[in-house]
C-alpha positions in Angstrom: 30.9 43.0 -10.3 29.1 41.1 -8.1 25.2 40.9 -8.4 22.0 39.6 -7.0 22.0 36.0 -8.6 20.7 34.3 -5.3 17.0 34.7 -4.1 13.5 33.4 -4.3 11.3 32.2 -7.3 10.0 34.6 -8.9 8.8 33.7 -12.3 6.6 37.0 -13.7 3.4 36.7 -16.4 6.3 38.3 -18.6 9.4 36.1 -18.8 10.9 39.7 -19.8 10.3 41.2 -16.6 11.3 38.4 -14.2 12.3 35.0 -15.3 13.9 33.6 -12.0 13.3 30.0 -10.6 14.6 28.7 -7.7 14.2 24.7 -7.9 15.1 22.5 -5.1 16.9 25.2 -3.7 16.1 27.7 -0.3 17.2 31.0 0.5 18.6 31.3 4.2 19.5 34.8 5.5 22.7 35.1 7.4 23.1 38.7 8.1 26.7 38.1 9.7 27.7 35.4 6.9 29.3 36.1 3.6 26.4 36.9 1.4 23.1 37.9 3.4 21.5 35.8 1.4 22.7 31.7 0.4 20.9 29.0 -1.2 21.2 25.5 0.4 19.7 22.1 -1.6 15.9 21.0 -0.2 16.4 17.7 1.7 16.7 14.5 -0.2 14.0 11.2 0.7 15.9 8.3 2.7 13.7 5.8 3.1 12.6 4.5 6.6 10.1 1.8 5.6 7.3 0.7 3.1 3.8 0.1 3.8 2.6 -3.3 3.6 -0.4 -1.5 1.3 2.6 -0.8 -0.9 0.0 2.2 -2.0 -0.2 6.3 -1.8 0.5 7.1 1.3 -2.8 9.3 2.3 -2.2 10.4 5.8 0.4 10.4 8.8 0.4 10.8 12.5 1.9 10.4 15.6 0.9 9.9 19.0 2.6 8.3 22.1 5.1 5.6 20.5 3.5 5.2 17.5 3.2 7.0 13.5 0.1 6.0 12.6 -0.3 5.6 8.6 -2.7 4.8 6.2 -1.9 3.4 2.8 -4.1 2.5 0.3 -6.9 1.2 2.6 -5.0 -0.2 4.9 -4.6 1.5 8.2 -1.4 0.7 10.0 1.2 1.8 12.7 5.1 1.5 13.2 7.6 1.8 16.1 10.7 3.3 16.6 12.5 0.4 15.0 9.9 0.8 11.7 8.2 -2.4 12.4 4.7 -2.3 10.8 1.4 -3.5 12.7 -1.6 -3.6 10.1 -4.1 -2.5 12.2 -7.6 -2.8 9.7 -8.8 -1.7 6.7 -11.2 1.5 5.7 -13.9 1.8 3.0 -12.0 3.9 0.6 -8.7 3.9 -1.2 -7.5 6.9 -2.0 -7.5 10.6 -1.5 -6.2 12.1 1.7 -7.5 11.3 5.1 -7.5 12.6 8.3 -6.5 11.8 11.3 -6.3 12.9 15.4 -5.9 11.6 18.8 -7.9 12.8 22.0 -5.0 10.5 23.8 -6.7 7.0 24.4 -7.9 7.1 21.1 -7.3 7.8 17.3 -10.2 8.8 14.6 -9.2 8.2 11.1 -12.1 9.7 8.9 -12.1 9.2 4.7 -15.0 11.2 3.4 -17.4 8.8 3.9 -16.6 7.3 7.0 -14.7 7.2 11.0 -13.1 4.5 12.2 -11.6 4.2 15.8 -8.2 3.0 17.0 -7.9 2.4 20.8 -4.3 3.3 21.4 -3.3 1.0 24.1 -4.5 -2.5 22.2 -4.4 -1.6 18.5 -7.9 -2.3 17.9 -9.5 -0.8 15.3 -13.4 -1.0 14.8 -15.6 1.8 12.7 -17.9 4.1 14.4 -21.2 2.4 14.0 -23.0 5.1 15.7 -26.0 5.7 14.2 -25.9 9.5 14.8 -22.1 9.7 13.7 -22.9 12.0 10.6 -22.0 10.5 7.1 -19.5 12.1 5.0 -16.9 13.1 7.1 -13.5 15.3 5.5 -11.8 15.8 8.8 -11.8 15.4 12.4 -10.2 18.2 15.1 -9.9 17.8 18.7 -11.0 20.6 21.4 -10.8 20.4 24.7 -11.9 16.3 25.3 -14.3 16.4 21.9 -13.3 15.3 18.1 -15.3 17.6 15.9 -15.9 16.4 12.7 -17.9 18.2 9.7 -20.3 16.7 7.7 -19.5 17.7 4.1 -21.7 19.7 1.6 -23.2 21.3 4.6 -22.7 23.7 7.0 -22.8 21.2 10.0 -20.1 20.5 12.2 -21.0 17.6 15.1 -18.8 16.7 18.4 -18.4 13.2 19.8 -19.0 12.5 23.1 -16.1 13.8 26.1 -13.4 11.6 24.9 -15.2 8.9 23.2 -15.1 8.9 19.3 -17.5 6.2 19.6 -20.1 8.0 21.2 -22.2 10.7 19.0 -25.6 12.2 19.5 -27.8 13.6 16.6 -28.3 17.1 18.5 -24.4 17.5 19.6 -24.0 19.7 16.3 -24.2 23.2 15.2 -23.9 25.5 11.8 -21.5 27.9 10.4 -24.3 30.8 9.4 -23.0 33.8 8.8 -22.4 33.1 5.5 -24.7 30.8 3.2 -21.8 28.5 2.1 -20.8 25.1 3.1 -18.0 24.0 5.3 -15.1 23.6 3.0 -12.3 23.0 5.7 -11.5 23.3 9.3 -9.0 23.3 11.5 -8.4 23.4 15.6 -5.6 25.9 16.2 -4.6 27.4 19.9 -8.2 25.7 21.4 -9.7 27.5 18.6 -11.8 25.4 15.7 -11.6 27.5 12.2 -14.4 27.0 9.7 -13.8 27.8 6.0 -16.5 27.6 4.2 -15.9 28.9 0.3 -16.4 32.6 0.9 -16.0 33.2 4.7 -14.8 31.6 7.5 -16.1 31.4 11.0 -14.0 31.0 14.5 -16.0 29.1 17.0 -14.4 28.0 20.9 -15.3 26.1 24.1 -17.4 28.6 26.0 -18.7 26.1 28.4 -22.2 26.1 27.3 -24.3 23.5 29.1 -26.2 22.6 26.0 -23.3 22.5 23.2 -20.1 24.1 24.0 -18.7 25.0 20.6 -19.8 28.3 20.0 -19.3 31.5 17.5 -17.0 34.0 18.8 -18.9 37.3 18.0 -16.5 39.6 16.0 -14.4 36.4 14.3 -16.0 36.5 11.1 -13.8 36.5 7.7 -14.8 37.4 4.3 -12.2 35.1 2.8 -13.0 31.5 2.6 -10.6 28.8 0.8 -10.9 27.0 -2.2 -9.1 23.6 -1.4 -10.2 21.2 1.3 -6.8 19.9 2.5 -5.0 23.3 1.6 -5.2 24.3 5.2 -2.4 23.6 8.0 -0.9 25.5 11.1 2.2 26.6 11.0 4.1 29.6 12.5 1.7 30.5 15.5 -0.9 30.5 12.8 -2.8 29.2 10.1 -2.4 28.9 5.9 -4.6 27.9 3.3 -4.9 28.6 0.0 -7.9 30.7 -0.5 -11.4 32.0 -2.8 -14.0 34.5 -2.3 -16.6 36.0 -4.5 -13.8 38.2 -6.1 -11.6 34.9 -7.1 -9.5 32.6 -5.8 -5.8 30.9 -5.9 -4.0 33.6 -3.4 -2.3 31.9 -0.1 -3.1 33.6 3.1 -1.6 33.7 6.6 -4.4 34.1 9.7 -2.9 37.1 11.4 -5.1 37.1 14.6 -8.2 37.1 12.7 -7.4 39.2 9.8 -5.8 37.4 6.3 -2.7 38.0 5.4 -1.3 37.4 1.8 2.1 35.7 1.6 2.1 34.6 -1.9 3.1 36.7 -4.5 2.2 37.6 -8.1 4.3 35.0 -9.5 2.8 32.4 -7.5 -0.4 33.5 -7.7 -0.2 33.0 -12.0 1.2 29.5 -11.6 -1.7 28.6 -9.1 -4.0 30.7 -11.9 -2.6 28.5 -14.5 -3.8 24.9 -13.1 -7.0 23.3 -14.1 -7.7 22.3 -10.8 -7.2 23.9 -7.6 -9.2 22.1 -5.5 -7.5 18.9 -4.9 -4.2 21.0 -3.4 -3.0 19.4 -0.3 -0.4 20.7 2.4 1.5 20.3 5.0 4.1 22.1 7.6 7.4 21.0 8.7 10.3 22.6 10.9 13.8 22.1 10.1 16.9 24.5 11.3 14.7 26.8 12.5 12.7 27.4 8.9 9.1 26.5 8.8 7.7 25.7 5.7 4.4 25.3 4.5 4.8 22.8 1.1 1.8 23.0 -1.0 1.4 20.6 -3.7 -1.3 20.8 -6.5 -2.1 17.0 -7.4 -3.6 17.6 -11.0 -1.1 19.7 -12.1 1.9 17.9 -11.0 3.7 21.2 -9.0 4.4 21.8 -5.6 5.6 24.8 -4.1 7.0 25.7 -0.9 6.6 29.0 1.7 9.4 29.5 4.0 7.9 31.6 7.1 11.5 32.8 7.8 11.8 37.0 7.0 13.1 37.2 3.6 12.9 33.8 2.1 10.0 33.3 0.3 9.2 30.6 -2.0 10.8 28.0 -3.5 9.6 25.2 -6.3 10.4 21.3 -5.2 9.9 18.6 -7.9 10.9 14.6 -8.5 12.8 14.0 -12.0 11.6 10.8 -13.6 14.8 8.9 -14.4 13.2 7.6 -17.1 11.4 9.7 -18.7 13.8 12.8 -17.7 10.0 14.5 -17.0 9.4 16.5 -14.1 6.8 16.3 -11.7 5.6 17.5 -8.4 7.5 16.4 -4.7 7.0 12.4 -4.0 5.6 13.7 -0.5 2.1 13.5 0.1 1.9 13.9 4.3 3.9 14.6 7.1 4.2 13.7 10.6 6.9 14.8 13.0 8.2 10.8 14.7 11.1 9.5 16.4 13.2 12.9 16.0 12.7 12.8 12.2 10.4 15.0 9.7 8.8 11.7 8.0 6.8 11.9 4.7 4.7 9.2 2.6 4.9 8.8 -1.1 2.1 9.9 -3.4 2.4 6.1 -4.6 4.2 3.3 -3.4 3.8 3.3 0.2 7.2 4.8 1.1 7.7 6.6 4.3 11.0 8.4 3.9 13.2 11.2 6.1 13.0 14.6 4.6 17.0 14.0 5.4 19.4 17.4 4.8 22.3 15.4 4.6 20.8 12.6 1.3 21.2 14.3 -1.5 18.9 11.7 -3.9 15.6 11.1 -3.6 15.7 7.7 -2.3 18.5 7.2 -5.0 16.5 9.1 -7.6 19.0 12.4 -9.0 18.0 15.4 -7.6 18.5 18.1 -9.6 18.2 22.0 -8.1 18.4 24.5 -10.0 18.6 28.7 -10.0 18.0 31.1 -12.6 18.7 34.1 -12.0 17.3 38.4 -11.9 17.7 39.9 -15.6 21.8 41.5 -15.9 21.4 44.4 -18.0 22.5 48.1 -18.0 18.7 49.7 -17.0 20.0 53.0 -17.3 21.5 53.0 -21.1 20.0 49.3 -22.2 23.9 49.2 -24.5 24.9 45.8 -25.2 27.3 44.2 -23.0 29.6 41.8 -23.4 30.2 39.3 -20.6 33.3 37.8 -20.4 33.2 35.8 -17.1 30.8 34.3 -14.7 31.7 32.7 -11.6 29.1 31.3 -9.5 30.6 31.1 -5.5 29.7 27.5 -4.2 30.8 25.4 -1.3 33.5 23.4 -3.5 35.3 20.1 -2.6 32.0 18.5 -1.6 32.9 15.4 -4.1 32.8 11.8 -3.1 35.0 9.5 -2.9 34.1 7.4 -5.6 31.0 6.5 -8.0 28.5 9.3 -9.1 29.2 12.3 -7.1 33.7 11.7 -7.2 34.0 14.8 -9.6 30.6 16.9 -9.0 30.0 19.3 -12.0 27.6 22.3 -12.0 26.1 23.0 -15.4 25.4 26.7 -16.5 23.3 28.0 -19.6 22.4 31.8 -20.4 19.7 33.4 -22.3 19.9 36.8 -24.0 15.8 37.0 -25.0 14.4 37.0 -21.2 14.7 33.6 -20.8 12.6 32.4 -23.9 15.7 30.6 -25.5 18.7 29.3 -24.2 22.0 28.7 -24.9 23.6 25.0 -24.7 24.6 23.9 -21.3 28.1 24.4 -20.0 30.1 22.6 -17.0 32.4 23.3 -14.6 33.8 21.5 -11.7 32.3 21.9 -7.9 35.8 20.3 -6.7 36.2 17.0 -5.7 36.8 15.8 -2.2 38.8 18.6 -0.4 38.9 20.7 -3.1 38.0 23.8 -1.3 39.3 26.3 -3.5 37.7 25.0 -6.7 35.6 27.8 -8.6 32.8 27.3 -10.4 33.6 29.7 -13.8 32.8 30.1 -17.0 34.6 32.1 -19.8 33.3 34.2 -23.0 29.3 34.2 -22.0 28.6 35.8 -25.2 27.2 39.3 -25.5 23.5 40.8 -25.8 21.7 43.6 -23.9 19.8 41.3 -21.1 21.0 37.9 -19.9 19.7 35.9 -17.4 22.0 32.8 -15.8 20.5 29.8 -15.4 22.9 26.6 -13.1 22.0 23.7 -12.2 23.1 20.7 -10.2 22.2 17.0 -9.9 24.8 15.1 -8.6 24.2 13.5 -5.2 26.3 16.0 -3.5 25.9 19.0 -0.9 24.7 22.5 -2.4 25.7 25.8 -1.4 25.3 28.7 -3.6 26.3 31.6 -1.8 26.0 34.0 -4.5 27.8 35.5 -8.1 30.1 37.7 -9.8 30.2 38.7 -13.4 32.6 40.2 -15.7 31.2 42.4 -18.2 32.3 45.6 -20.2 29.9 48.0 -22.4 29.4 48.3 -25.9 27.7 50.2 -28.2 23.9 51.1 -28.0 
């Protein structure tokens, strides 16, 4: 019989109810394919170029014929060919920064500071105005302004008409329908979002002689967000990951001005389980037509990804120590779209790498995905079964020629508790080169009254999973 082994992450507060992961793996729906529903392998890191820093990577950007980076506390830029500029330093060195462009020039702002880059020359001085507020998160652009917040306030202030340099202590105003601080914002469709912890607050250029950044009336949300750098468009609208005065750790979805919940109970307990929440960073990327929104909690060491594409979902991504064998959250720590490639910076090292669909290592680090899959039992008698066969339906023959990779296994283990325990891990053979007609298959899977199939891949090869069929026959109850 053939059954639902491909789909989403879904790992349940009971391992007995759902136990599924989905690891380095996304669904894509092909309603005119084989299966509906396939898995393909998240893209591997190929590196582009290192820092001179040689530090985390805290921010990315483009604009005109530059990426614009900042590593460590060195602020930077690169061409097209990935030759490095060092352009200055900044005042802090670490944490994520931000960064925007009103088209002449660039603000980089740190948390404590703004710093200016005038595009055409490179040079790069820090805003010495006195009036340019002190403690700056983030800086937007809207309509020939940067807007900046001030943080543990409820201030936002606007620089001159396109001159970062330029600030005046009354060019501000106040989020106050709500009596919390400004814990995020973001300009999206000429429209400048304010979270604050409980509520958020949409504000737009109304043309108002004395300060044209005002409140639209009826734009008021009782959901606010919990994480500074959590929030990022995507999709014709914006996520974050949010917190009222109910709770917090549920990702929303701005649907016009009403919040829409995309994450599901399963991701909700994971984000429940972390110690800290408020350190989560994100960023959106497209790639063949999926848009994903990959969220990555720093603390805890987990990222996970939303794929905006109708019955996806989410997916885990994660980096495998070779070392240590210990798994941790995705190397990427920013994103910027540059030079027709979807480039990332490493958490660490100063590594700008393509998120590349065709590298199947993480800038030579093994990659392992890995799907486990909805609990196979008969729900209407609960009898034990005995499962003679599994054969998992891959893209075979995707071996290389030589080296690693030459005879490409996949490795299967089941579990008959819910996925408490497992069984030792099994292999069979992907195909090598122009094997097409390999099969992935295992024989005699044991017996028991619930199993759940757990596979898993890591060498640097292409991965299809297109979906699973299973031999069983019933016992006794």
């Amino acid at each position: 019989m053939d059954f639902p082994f491909v789909g989403q992450a879904y790992t349940a507060r009971s391992l007995n109810v759902d136990a599924q992961r989905c690891f380095n793996l996304y669904p894509e729906v092909d309603p005119t394919g084989k299966n509906v529903v396939a898995l393909y392998g998240t893209p591997g890191l190929l590196r582009l170029a290192t820092c001179a820093a040689a530090q985390q990577v805290r921010g990315l950007k483009t604009s005109g014929a530059y990426l614009y980076a900042v590593s460590g506390n060195q602020a930077s830029r690169f061409d097209v060919n990935w030759t490095e500029t060092v352009l200055g330093t900044i005042g802090t060195t670490s944490g994520p920064v931000s960064m925007e462009t009103n088209g002449t020039q660039l603000m980089i702002v740190d948390g404590a500071s703004g710093y200016i880059v005038t595009e055409s020359s490179g040079a790069f001085a820090q805003i010495v105005d006195v009036d340019f507020p002190a403690g700056t998160d983030l800086v937007g652009f809207l309509d020939g302004f940067f807007l900046v917040n001030s943080n543990g306030t409820q201030k936002f202030y606007i620089s001159a008409s396109y001159d970062g340099t330029s600030w005046a202590a009354l060019d501000f105003s106040s989020v106050e329908g709500s009596p919390d601080n400004i814990i995020s914002f973001i300009v999206d469709h000429r429209e400048a979002w304010f979270f604050g912890s409980q509520s958020t607050e949409v504000f737009t250029n109304t043309g108002n002689a004395t300060f044209p950044i005002q409140r639209i009336q009826g734009a008021f949300i009782e959901q606010g967000c919990v994480a500074l750098f959590s929030v990022a468009k995507m999709d014709n609208s914006i996520f974050w990951l949010g917190r009222d005065e109910r709770g917090d750790g549920v990702v929303w979805k701005a649907n016009g001005y009403v919040p829409q919940r995309v994450s599901t109970h399963a991701i909700e307990t994971a984000i429940r389980s972390y110690s800290t929440k408020s350190d989560a960073i994100a960023y959106t990327y497209q790639a063949d037509g999926h848009n994903f929104y990959v969220l990555t909690f720093p603390s805890a060491g987990k990222t996970w990804v939303y794929d905006a594409s109708p019955g996806t979902g989410w997916h885990e991504r994660g980096y495998r120590n070779p070392a240590s064998g210990n798994y941790s959250r995705h190397r990427s720590n920013c994103h910027a779209f540059f030079n027709g490639k979807n480039v990332v910076g490493d958490f660490q090292n100063g590594k700008l790498y393509e998120l590349s669909p065709t590298t199947y290592t993480d800038d030579g680090d093994a990659i392992v995905s890995l799907r486990a899959c909805q609990h196979i039992s008969d729900k209407d008698e609960n009898v034990e079964m005995v499962y003679h066969r599994l054969e998992v339906l891959v893209e075979a023959g995707v071996g290389l020629q030589s080296g690693q990779g030459s005879a490409p296994l996949m490795l299967m283990r089941h579990s008959k508790d819910g996925g408490h325990t497992w069984s030792s891990q099994l292999t069979s053979s992907m195909g090598a080169v122009g094997k097409y007609q390999q099969r992935a298959k295992w024989e005699r899977c044991g017996g028991g009254r619930d199993k759940v199939f757990e596979v898993s891949i890591s060498d640097p090869v292409k991965r299809v999973i297109i979906g699973a069929n299973l031999r069983v026959t019933k016992g006794l109850a």
